[in-house]
Each structure stands twice: as C-alpha cells, then as structure tokens.
N, C-alpha and C positions, 0 to 999 in steps of 0.2 A: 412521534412527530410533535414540535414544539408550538405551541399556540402564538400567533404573531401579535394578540390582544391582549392587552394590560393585564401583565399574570398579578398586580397587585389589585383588580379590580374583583370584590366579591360580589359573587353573584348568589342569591338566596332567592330557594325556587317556591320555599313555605315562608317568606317572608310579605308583610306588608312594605309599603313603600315608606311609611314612617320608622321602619325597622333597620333601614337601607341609607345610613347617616352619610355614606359617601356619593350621596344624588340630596341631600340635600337642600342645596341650592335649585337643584331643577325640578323639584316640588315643593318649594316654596308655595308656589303662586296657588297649588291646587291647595293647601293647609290653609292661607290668607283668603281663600274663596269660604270655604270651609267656616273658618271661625267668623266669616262678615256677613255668613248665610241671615237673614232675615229669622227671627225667631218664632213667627207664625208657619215659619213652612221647613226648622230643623227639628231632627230627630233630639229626642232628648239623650242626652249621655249615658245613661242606663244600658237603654234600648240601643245607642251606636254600638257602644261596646260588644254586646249580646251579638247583634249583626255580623260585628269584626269578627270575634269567636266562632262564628257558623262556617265563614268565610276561610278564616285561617285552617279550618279540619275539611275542608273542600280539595276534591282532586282537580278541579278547574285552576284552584289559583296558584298563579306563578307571577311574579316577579310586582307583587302590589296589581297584578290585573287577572281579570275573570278572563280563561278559556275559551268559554263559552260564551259569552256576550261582547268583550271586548274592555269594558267598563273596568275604572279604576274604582276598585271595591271602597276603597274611602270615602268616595265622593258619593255614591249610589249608594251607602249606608248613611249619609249624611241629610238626607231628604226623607221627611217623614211618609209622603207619600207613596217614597219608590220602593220597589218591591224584589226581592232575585227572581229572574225570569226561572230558575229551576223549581221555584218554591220551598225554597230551604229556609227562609223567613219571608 
C-alpha cells in the first residue's frame, strides 16, 4: 500500500532535530532560543554535547523529541539546571 505522505520527506527516528536540515526552518526559533539563552543559566558546550550523546544512544528518542517526557532533547540539554527525568545525566 502506497503512503499518501511526502515519500520525499525523511524521517529519522535516531536523529536530533539539528540532524533533520529539511525542518529547518521550523526549528529555527527553538536554535535562536538556544543560542540567546542567558549565560548564567546555559549549559556549557562540553557538557551540551555529552547531554546530546546520552540522548542520541536513548530508546526514548525519536524524531529530535524524548518518549518519555515529551521534551525536545535540545532544549532540555541546553539549561544547565535541567536534568533527564530518567537519570541518564
């Protein structure tokens, strides 16, 4: 049976959302959040990265978002105070 949905549209179920260059545009605004975060209260680049890492070997994430919380793993790693509610960092 033949999918009625953009058979040119890739979907990637171990990708981040940064990964996923044809949504681009519709994660703009969350990358511009991102980089205008306040510096007392972002994670530093080290530590994002390590985050994303945890994140990317996680059977919760699919498509740039957690399974399990709902959260667009970007963003939630991007806050130094915010924590995975699984405890995986």
């Amino acid at each position: 049976m033949e999918n009625s949905i953009n058979k040119n549209l890739r979907i990637c179920k171990k990708c981040l959302t940064r990964d996923m260059m044809d949504k681009a545009d519709y994660f703009k605004s969350m990358y511009d959040y991102i980089a205008n975060l306040n510096p007392d209260i972002k994670t530093e680049d080290a530590l994002y990265e390590k985050r994303l890492a945890v994140c990317k070997e996680c059977e919760r994430l699919a498509d740039g978002m957690c399974r399990g919380c709902g959260c667009f793993v970007e963003m939630r790693a991007a806050v130094a105070k915010n924590a995975c509610p699984y405890e995986k960092w």
